[in-house]
C-alpha beads as a LAMMPS data file, in Angstrom:
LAMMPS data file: protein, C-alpha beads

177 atoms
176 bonds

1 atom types
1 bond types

-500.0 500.0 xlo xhi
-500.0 500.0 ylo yhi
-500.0 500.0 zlo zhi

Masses

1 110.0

Atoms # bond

1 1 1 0.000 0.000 0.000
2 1 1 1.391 3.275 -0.563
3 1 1 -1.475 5.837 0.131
4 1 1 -4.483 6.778 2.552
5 1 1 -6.759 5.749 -0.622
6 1 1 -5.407 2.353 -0.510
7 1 1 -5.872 2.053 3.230
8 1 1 -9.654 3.394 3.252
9 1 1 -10.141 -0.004 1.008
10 1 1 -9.010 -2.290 3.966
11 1 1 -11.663 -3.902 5.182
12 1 1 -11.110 -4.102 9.060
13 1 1 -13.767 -6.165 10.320
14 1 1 -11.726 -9.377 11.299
15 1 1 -9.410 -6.907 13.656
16 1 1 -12.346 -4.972 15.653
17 1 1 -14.216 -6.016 18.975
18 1 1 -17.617 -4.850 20.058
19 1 1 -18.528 -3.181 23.373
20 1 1 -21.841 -1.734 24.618
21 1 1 -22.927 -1.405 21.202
22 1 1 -19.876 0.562 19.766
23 1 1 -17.371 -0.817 17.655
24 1 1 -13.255 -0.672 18.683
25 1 1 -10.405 -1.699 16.190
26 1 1 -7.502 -3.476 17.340
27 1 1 -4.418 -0.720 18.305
28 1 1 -1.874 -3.076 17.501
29 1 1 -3.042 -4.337 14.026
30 1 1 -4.130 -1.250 13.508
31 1 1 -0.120 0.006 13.987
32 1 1 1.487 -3.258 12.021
33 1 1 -0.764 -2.390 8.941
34 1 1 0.338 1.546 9.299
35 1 1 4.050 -0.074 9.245
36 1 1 3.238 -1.979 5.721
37 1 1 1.714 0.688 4.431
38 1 1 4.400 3.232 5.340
39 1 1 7.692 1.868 7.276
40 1 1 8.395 5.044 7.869
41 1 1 5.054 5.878 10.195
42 1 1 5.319 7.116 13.487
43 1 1 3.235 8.184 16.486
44 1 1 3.411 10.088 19.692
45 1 1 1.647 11.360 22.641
46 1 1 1.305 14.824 23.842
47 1 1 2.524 15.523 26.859
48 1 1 1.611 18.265 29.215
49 1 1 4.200 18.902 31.137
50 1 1 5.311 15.387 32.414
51 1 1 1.242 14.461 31.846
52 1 1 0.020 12.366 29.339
53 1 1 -3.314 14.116 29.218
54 1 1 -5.007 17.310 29.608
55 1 1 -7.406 17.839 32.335
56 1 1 -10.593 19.161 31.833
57 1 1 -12.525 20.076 35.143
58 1 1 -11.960 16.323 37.179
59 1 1 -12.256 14.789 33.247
60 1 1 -8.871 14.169 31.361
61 1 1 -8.524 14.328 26.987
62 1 1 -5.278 12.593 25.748
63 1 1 -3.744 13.783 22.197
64 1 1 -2.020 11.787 19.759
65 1 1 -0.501 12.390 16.251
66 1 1 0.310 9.989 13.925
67 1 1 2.453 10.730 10.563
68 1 1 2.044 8.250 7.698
69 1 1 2.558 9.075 4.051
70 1 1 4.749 12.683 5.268
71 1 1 1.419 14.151 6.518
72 1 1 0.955 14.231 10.367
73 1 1 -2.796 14.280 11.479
74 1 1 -3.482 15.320 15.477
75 1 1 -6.456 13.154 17.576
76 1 1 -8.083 13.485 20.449
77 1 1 -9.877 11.882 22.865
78 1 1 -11.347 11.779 26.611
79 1 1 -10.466 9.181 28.809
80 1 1 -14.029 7.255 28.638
81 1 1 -15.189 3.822 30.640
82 1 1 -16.751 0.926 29.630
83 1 1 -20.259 3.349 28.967
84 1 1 -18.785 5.908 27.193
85 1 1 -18.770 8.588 29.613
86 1 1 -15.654 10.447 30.848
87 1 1 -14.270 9.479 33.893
88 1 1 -13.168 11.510 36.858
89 1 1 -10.004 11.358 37.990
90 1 1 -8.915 8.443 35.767
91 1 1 -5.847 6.308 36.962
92 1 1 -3.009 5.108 34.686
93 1 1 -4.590 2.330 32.973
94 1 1 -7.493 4.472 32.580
95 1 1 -5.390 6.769 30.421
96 1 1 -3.006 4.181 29.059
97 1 1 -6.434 2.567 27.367
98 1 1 -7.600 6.212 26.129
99 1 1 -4.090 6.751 24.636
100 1 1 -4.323 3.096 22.957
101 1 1 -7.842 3.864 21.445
102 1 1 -6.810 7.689 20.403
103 1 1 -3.757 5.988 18.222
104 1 1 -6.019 3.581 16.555
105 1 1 -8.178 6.642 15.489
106 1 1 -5.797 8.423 14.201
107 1 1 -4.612 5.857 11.987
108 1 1 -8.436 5.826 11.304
109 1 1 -7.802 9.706 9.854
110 1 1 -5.291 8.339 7.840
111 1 1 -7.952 5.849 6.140
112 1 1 -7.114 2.424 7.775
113 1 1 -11.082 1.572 9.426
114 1 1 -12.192 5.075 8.833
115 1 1 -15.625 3.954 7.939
116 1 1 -16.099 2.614 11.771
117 1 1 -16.592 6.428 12.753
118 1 1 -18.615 7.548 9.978
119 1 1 -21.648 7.947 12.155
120 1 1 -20.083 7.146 15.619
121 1 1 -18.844 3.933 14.833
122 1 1 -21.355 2.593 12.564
123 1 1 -19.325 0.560 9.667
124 1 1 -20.771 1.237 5.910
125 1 1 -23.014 -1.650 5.032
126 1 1 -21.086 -4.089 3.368
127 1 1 -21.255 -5.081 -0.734
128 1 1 -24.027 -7.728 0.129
129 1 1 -26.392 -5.113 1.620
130 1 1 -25.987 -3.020 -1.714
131 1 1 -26.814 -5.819 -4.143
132 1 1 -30.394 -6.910 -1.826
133 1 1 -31.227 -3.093 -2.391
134 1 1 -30.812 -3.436 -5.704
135 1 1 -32.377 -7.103 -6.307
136 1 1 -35.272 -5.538 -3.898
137 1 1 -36.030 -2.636 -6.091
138 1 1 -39.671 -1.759 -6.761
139 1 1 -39.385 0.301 -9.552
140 1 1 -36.630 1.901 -12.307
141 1 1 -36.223 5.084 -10.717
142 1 1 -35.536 3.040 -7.383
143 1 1 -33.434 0.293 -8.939
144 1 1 -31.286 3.580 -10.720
145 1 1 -31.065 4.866 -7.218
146 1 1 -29.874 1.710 -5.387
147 1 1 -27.354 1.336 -8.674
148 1 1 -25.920 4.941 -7.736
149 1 1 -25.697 4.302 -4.122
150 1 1 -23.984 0.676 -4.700
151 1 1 -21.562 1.734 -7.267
152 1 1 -20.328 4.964 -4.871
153 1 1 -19.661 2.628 -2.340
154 1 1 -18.131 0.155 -4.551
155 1 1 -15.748 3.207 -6.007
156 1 1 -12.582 1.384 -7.768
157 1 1 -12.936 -2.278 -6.790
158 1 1 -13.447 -4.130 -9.852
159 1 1 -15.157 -7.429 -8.157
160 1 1 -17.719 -5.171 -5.999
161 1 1 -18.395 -3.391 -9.401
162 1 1 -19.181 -6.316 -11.332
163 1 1 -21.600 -7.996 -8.502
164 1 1 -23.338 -4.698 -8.542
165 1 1 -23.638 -4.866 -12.399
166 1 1 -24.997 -8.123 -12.323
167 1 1 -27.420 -7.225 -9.630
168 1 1 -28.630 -4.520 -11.655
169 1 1 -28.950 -6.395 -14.944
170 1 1 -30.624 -9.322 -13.879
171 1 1 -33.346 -6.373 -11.989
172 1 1 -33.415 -4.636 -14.911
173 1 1 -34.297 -7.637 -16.769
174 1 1 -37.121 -8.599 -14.323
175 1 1 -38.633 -5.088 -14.233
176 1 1 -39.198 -4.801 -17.957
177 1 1 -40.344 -8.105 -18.074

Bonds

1 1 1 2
2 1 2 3
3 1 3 4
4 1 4 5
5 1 5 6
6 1 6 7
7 1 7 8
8 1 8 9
9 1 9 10
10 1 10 11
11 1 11 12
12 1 12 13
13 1 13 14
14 1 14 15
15 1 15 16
16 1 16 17
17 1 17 18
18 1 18 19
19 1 19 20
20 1 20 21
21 1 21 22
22 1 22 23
23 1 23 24
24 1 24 25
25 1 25 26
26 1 26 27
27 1 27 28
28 1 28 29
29 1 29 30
30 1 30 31
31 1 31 32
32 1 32 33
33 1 33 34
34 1 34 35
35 1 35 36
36 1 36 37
37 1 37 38
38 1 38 39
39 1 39 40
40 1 40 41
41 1 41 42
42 1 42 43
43 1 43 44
44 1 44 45
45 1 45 46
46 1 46 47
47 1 47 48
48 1 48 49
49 1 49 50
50 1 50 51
51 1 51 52
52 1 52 53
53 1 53 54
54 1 54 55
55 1 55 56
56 1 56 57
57 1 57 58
58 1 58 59
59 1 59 60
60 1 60 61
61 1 61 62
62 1 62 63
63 1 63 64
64 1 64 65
65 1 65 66
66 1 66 67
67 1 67 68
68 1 68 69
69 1 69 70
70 1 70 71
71 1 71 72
72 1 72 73
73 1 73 74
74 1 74 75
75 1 75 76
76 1 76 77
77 1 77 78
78 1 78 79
79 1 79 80
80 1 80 81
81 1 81 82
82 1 82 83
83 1 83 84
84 1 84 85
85 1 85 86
86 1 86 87
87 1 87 88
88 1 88 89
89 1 89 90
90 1 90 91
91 1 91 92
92 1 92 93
93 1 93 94
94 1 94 95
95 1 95 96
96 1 96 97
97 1 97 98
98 1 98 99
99 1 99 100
100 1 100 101
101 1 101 102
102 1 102 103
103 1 103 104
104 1 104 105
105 1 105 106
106 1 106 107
107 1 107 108
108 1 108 109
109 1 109 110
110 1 110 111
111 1 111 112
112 1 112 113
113 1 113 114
114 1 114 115
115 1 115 116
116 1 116 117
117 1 117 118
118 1 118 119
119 1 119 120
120 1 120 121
121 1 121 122
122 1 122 123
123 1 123 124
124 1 124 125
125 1 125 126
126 1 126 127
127 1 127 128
128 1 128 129
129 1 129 130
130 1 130 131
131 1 131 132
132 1 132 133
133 1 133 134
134 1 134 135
135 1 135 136
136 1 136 137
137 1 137 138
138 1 138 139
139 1 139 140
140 1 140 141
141 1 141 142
142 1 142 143
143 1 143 144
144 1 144 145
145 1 145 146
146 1 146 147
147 1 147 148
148 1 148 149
149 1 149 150
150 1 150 151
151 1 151 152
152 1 152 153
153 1 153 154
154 1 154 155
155 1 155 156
156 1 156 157
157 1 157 158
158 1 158 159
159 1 159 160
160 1 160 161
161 1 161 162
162 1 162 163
163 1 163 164
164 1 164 165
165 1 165 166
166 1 166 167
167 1 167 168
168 1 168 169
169 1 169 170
170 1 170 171
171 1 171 172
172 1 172 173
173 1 173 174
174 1 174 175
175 1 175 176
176 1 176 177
C-alpha cells in the first residue's frame, strides 16, 4: 500500500471487537498495517508537562498524532469507561487505554477503518447489503437509485463493481419483463 486511498479499502472487520454497542479496532493491528503501508510511520503522545493528558474540570482528553505518508494528522480523545462517559479522575490504565484507542483513530484519519466512525462507529453496510437493495427494487427510478448508491460505495474495486452490475442487470431484466 502506498497511500491513505489504498488504506480506506481495507476492510477491518476481522481486527475490531464490540462493546456496549460501539465498535473498537484493534491498536496493535491497527499500527502493524500503518508499518506496511508506510515503514516510515510514526506516532506520539502529547505531553503536558510530564502528563500524558489534559485535564478538563476532574475529566482528562489525551492527544495523539500519527504521521504516515509525510502528513501528520493530530487526535483526540477523553479518557471514557466501559459506557462511554468520561471518567473523573482516571488512573493510569485508565489513560493508558484512552491513549491506545486515540492511536487507533488516528490511523483511522489516515484511512485504515475510517468507515467505523462515519456515524459514531457505525461501519458502511457491506457489498451484500448493496446488491439486496438493488435485487429488492420496486421500480426503475428506485433500482437507478440503489445502482448509484452501490456503485459509490463500490468506487474502484473491480469485483464489488461487477456484482453490482450483475445485480442490476438481472433487476433490470425482471422489471421490464
Amino acid at each position: 500500500m502506498s497511500n491513505a486511498l489504498e488504506l480506506l479499502k481495507v476492510n477491518v472487520n476481522d481486527h475490531t471487537e464490540k462493546k456496549n454497542g460501539l465498535t473498537y479496532l484493534s491498536w496493535a493491528w491497527a499500527w502493524q498495517e500503518a508499518l506496511k503501508a508506510d515503514p516510515k510511520a510514526n506516532w506520539e503522545v502529547k505531553l503536558f508537562g510530564d502528563t500524558p493528558y489534559c485535564k478538563i474540570g476532574d475529566t482528562a482528553m489525551v492527544f495523539v498524532q500519527v504521521t504516515m505518508f509525510d502528513k501528520t494528522i493530530p487526535c483526540q480523545l477523553p479518557v471514557l469507561d466501559h459506557r462511554n462517559k468520561a471518567i473523573a479522575n482516571p488512573d493510569a490504565f485508565q489513560v493508558n487505554t484512552a491513549i491506545m484507542r486515540c492511536l487507533a483513530k488516528a490511523i483511522a484519519f489516515h484511512g485504515l477503518g475510517l468507515y467505523i466512525y462515519a456515524g459514531e462507529d457505525l461501519p458502511e453496510p457491506d457489498l451484500p447489503y448493496f446488491v439486496k437493495q438493488i435485487e429488492e427494487s420496486k421500480n426503475v427510478q428506485e433500482l437507478k437509485k440503489n445502482y448509484a448508491d452501490a456503485v459509490t460505495f463500490a468506487k474502484q474495486d473491480p469485483i464489488a463493481i461487477a456484482a453490482i452490475v450483475a445485480a442490476k442487470d438481472a433487476k433490470k431484466s425482471e422489471l421490464a419483463a
